[in-house]
N, C-alpha and C positions, 0 to 999 in steps of 0.2 A: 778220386773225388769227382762227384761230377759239376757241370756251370747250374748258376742259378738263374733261373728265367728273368730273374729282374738285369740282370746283367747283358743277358742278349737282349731283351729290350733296350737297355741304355743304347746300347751299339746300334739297333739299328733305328732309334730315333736319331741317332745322332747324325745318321747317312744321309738326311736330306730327304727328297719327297718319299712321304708316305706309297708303298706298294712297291717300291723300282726293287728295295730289297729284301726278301723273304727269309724266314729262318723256319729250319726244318729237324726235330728234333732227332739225333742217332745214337743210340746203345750210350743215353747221359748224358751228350752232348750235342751241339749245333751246329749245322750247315746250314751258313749261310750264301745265298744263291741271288743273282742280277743278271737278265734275260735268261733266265731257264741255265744258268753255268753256275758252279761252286765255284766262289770266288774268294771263301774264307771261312773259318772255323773258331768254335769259341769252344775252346777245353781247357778243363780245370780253371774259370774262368781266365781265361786269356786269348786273344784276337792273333788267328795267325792269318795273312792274308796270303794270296798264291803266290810265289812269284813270279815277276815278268821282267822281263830287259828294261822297260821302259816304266815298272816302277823303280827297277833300282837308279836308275836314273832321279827318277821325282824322289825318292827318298833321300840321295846322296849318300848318306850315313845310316847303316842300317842294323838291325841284329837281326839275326836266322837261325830257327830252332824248329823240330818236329815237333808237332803237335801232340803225335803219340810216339810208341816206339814204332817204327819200320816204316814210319810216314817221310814223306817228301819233304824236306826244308821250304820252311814258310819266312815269310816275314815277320818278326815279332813284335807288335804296335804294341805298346807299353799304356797303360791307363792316362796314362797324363794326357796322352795325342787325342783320345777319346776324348776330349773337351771341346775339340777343334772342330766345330760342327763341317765346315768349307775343305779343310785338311782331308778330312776324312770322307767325306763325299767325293772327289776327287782321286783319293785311293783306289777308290773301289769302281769308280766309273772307270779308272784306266785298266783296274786287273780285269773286267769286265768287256771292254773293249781289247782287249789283247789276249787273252786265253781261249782256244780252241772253242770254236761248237763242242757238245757232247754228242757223242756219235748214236741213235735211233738206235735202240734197240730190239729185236727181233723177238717178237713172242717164243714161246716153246710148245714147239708142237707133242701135244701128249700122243704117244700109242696106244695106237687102241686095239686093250690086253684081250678083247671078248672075243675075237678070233680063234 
């Protein structure tokens, strides 16, 4: 099943200034991104955010679940939290603040077969 765009809208209205978070449609579902890094994912509509040492800290009590099968344990932000406009801007400024640059990617150089 996939998410429904109204839902990743909800989410990321709800993240606080318009543009800081992006969402990016993937094979039915959402990546969503804050300075250019995935910082969390909306599948089967459900919010898994990355996780980091220092949000488990800010969450204290948490649940952790893959997103899909063979994925990385995320953090599992339950609907309710999604109300929390400050809550949840906050989240996502620290997964953002704490999770690696994405490393530049290298064009692919074609060969060239006319030789």
């Amino acid at each position: 099943m996939s998410s429904k765009q109204s839902t990743v809208d909800y989410i990321v209205e709800q993240i606080g200034t318009p543009g800081t978070i992006t969402a990016k449609k993937m094979f039915g579902e959402y990546a969503l991104y804050a300075d250019n890094k995935v910082v969390a994912l909306v599948c089967n509509d459900q919010l898994f955010v990355k996780m980091t040492a220092v949000g488990k800290e800010y969450l204290g009590q948490y649940s952790e679940a893959s997103p899909y099968p063979g994925a990385k344990p995320c953090f599992l932000i339950l609907g309710d939290k999604w109300e929390d406009r400050e809550w949840m801007t906050e989240l996502f400024a620290i997964a953002a603040k704490n999770l690696p640059t994405p490393r530049k990617k290298t064009p692919n150089r074609k060969t060239d077969r006319s030789k």
